[in-house]
C-alpha positions in Angstrom: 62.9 33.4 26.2 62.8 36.0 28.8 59.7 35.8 31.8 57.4 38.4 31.1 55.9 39.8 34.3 52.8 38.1 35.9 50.3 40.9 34.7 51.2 41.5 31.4 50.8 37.2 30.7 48.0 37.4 32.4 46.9 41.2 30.6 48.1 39.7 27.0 46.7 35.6 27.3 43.8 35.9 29.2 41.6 36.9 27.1 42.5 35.1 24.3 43.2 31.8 26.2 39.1 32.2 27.9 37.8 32.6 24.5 39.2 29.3 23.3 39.1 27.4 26.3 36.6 28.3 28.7 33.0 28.9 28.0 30.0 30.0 30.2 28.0 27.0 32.2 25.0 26.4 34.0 24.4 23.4 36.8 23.0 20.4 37.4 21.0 19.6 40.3 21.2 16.4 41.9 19.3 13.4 44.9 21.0 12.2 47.0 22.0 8.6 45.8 21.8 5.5 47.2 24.4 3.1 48.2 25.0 -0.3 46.4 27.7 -2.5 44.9 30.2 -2.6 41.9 31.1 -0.6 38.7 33.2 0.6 35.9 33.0 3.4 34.3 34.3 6.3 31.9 35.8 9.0 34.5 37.6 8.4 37.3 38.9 10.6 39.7 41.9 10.0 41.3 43.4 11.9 44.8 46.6 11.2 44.9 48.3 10.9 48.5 50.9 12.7 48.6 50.7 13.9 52.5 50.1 17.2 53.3 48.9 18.6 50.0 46.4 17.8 46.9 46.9 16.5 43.9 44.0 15.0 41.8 44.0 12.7 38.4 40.9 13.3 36.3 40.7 10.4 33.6 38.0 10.4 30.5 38.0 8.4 28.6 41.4 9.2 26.6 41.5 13.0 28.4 43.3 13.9 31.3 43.5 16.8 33.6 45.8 17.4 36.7 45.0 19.5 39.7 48.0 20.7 41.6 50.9 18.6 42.4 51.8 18.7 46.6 54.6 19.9 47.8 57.9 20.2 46.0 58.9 16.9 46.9 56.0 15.1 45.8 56.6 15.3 42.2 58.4 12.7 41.7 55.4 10.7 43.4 53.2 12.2 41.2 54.9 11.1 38.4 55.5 7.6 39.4 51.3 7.6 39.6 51.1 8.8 36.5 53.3 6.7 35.0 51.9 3.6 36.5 48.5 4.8 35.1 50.5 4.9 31.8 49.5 8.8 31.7 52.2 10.5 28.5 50.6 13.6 28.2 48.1 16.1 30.1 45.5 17.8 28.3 44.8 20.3 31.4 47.1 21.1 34.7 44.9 23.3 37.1 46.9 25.4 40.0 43.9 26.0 42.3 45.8 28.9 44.4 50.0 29.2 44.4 50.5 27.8 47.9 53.4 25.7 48.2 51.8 22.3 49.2 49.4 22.3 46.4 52.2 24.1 43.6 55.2 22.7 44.8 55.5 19.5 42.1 53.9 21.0 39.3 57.3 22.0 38.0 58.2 18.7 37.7 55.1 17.6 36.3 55.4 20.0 33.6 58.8 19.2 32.9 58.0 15.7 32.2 54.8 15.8 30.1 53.4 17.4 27.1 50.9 19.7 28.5 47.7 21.2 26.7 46.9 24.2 28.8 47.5 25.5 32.0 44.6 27.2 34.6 45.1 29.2 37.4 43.6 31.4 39.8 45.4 34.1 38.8 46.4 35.7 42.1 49.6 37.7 42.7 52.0 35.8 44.9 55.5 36.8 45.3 57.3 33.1 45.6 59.9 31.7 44.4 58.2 28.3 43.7 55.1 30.1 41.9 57.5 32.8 39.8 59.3 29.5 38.6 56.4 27.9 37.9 54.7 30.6 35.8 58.1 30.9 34.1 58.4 27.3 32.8 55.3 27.7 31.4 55.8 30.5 29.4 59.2 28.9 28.7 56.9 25.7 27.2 54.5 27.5 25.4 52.1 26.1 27.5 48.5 28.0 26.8 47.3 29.6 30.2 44.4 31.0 31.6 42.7 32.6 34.7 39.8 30.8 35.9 36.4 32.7 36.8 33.6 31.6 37.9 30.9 31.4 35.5 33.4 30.0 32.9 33.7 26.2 32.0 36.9 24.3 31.2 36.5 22.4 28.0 38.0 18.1 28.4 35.3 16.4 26.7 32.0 17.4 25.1 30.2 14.5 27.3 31.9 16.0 30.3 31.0 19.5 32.1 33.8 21.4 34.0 32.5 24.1 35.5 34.4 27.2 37.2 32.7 28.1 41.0 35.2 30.2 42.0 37.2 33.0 41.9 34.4 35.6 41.4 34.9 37.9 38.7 35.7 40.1 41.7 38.3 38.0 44.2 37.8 38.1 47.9 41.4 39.0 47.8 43.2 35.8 49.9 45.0 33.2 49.3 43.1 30.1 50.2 39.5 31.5 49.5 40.3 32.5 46.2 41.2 28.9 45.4 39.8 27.7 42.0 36.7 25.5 43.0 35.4 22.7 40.2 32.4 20.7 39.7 32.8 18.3 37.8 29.8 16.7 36.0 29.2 13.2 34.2 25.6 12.1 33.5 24.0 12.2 36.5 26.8 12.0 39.1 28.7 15.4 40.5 32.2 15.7 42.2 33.0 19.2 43.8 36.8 20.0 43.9 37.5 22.9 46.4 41.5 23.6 46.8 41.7 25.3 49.9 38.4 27.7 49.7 37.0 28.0 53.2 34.2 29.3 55.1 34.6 33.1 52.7 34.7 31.1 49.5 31.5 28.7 50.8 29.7 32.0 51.2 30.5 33.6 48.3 28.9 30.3 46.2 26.2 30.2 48.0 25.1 33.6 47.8 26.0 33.7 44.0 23.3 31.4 43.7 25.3 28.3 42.3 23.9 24.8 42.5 26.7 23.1 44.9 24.9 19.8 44.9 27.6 16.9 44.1 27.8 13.3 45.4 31.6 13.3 45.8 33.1 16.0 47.8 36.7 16.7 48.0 37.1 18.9 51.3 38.2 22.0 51.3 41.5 23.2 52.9 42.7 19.6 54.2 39.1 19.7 56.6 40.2 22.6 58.6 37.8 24.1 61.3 37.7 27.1 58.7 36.2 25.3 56.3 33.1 23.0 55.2 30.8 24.7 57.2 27.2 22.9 58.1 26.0 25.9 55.8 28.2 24.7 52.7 27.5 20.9 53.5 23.8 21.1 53.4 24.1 22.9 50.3 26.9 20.3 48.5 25.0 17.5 50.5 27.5 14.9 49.2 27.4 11.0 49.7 31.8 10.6 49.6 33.6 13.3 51.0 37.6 12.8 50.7 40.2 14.3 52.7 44.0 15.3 51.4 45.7 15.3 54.6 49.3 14.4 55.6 49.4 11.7 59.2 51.0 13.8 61.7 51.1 16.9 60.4 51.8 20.0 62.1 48.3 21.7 61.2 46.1 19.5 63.0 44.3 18.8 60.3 42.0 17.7 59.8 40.4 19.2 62.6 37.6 17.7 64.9 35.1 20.7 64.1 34.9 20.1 60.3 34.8 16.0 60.7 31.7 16.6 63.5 30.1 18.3 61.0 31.1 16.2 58.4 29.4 12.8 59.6 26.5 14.9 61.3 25.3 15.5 57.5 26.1 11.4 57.0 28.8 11.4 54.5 31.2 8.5 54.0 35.0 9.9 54.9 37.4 8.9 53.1 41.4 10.2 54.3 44.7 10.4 52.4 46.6 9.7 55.6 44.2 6.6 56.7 43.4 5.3 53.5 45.8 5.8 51.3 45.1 7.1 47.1 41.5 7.4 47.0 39.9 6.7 43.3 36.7 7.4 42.3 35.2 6.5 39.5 31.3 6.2 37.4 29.8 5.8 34.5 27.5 8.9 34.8 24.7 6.8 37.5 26.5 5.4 39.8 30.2 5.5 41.7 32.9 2.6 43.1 35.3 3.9 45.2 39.0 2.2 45.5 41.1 3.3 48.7 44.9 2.3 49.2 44.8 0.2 46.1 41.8 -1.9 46.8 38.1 -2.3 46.0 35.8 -0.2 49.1 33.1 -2.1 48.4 31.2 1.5 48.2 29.0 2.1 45.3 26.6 4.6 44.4 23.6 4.4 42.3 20.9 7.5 41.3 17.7 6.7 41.6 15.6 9.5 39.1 12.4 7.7 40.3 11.1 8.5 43.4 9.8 5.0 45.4 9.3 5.0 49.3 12.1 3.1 49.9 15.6 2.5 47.7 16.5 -0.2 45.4 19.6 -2.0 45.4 21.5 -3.5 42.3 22.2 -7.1 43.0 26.4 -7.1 43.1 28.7 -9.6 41.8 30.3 -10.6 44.3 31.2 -9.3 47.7 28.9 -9.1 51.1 26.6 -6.5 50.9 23.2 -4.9 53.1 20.9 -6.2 50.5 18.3 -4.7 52.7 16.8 -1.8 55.5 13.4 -1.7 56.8 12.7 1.0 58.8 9.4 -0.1 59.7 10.0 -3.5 60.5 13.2 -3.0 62.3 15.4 -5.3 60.3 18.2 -5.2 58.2 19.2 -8.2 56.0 22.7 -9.0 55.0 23.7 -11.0 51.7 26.4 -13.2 50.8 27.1 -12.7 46.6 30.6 -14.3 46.7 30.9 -18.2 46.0 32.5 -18.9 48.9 31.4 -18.6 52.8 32.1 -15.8 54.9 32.9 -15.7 58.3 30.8 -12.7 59.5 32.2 -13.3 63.5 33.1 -9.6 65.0 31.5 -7.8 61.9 29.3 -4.7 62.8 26.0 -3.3 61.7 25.5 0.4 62.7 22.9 3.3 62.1 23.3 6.4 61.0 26.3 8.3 63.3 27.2 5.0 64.4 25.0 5.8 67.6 23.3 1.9 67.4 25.5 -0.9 67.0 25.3 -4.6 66.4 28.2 -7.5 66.5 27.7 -10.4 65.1 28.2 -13.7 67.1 30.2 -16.4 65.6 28.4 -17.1 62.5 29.2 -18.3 59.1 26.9 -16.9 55.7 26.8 -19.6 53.2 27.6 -18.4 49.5 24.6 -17.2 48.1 23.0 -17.2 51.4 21.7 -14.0 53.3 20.8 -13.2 57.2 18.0 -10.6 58.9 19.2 -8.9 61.7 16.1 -8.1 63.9 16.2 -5.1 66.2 14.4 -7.0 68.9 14.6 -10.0 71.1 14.2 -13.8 69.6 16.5 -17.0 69.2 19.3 -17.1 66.6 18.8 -19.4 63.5 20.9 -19.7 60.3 18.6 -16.9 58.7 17.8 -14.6 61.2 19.5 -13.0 64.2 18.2 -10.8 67.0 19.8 -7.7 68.5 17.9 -7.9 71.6 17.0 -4.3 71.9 13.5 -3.1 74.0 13.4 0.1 71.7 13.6 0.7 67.9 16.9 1.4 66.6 16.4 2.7 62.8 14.8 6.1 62.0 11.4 5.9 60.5 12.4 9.1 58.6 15.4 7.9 57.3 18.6 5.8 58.3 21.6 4.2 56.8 22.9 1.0 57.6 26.6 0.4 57.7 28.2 -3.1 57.7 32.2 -3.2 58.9 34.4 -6.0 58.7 36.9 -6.4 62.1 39.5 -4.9 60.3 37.4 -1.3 60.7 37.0 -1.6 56.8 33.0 -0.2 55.7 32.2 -3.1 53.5 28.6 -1.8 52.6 26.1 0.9 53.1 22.4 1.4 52.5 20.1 4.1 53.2 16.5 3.6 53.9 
């Protein structure tokens, strides 16, 4: 089958390809949610480390969808994830702009796997790797479509995919005419932003659109360029995951966007630190799983307002079972049925500007400990901090307990 040109597919399935799989949408605001302990649940969300470039797994249920691929030598990693998730087929594959590090394995992806459909932003980009790419789909039969904002992408009927960006009418580069998803599952929001920067962040925000999500995958690897304090106030989100390669040549990700990053409070998860980063929630609440192993981060919605949040007891784990502002204490709890050395852990405030080690000390299972913010004498239940002045913000603070490995065990906001 000869290529046909990249306007005329475009000019001749577009239109067809929208009507059948894209429809208009509408959002769905959000709280901020509140952090507790364990979960399973119907969608998970999967970013895939491979280095300097994205690639995201969406599971539900028994659909799948695929958002770009890495570099050119990252397929064949992509593949063995998806083939250890025991993935056979793809219902979507999403190109959110045809830059090589986010393009580059998609040709092998599609080469392995049955795919449904395939999405892009339609942009015109004279490269070898997207011109091959556009040409083994055609080659496939593979339905496409150009994404525009305003449209959603149908998985599931209990799941919303909606389209952010490109406008209608493209800001006419690259990276900021990356296709940007929110991705919507009872009352829990993930906002997927391919490379759009501080152009892109505008352009939502003066469209109107509700940005609000609790899972934020940052734009453009955290570049300076991007995630601006404007964008983050708007998308306000409790996880906030960075693609990024260790060491590479970019910088990335770049002081500027992580200041502004953990001034809004969000817990930062990084491909280069932490490995595969998976997501998951049964529309109320989400676990997070980094580098193949449990976080120990959950979060839960609370649709009733109270003064001060709830927590879910967990199964098992240590957890900040409670934070009283008031009171100055914060009280630690011990669900596993074992004890657990808690010598050298940490308790911190918000921005990590307070900060408590624990002497040697043992929990008992069961068992739980109240940290006081002032002075006093050490007992099984209740330790002191020794501080003359308050530590926790009377208007709001979270609480952040690390193990000595530098691993956040648990959070809770108050």
């Amino acid at each position: 089958m000869s290529f046909i040109p990249r306007y005329l597919l475009c000019i001749a399935l577009c239109a067809c390809a929208i009507a059948c799989f894209l429809t208009a949408g509408c959002s769905v605001p959000g709280e901020q949610p509140e952090i507790v302990f364990g979960l399973s649940g119907d969608l998970a969300v999967h970013i895939i480390d491979v280095g300097q470039g994205d690639s995201i797994l969406l599971e539900f249920r028994d659909k799948t969808m695929l958002i770009d691929a890495g570099e050119r030598g990252m397929g064949e990693r992509v593949i063995a994830y998806l083939d250890e998730k025991q993935i056979e087929s793809l219902d979507v594959v999403v190109a959110t702009h045809p830059h090589s590090d986010h393009i580059g394995g998609l040709g092998d992806v599609l080469s392995t796997y049955p795919v449904g459909r395939f999405i892009d932003a339609g942009q015109p980009h004279a490269t070898a790797t997207y011109e091959n790419l556009l040409a083994l789909v055609e080659e496939q039969g593979i339905p496409y479509a150009v994404a525009e904002r305003g449209q959603t992408i149908a998985l599931h009927p209990d799941l919303e995919i909606q389209v952010l960006n490109p406008a209608s009418r493209p800001l006419g580069e690259t990276n900021e005419d990356s296709v940007v998803l929110k991705v919507t599952y009872g009352e829990v929001s993930y906002l997927l932003t391919g490379d759009a920067g501080e152009p892109a962040e505008e352009s939502m925000m003066e469209a109107g659109i509700n940005l609000d999500a609790d899972v934020l995958k940052v734009g453009h690897h955290a570049s300076r360029y991007a995630s601006s304090a404007g964008f983050l106030a708007a998308v306000n989100p409790a996880i906030s995951v960075i693609p990024v390669g260790e060491g590479n040549d970019y910088g990335h990700p770049h002081e500027e966007a992580l200041g502004r990053l953990e001034a809004i409070g969000s817990r930062i998860y990084r491909t280069d630190l932490d490995g595969t980063v998976v997501i998951a929630t049964d529309g109320k609440a989400l676990a997070v799983t980094a580098g193949g192993a449990p976080a120990a981060t959950m979060i839960a919605r609370t649709t009733t307002p109270t003064p001060l949040p709830t927590t879910a007891v967990p199964l098992s784990g240590v957890y900040i079972a409670d934070l009283d502002l008031q009171n100055e204490t914060v009280t630690v709890m011990n669900a596993d049925p074992a004890a657990v050395n808690l010598t050298g852990w940490t308790v911190t405030d918000e921005g990590a500007r307070n900060t408590y080690t624990f002497p040697v000390f043992t929990l008992d299972p069961g068992a739980d400990v109240t940290v006081y913010s002032g002075a006093g004498n050490d007992t099984a239940t209740d330790l002191y901090w020794g501080r003359q002045t308050g530590v926790w913000n009377n208007d709001g603070d979270t609480a952040t307990l690390t193990n000595p490995n530098g691993t956040v065990v648990s959070t809770l906001e108050g």
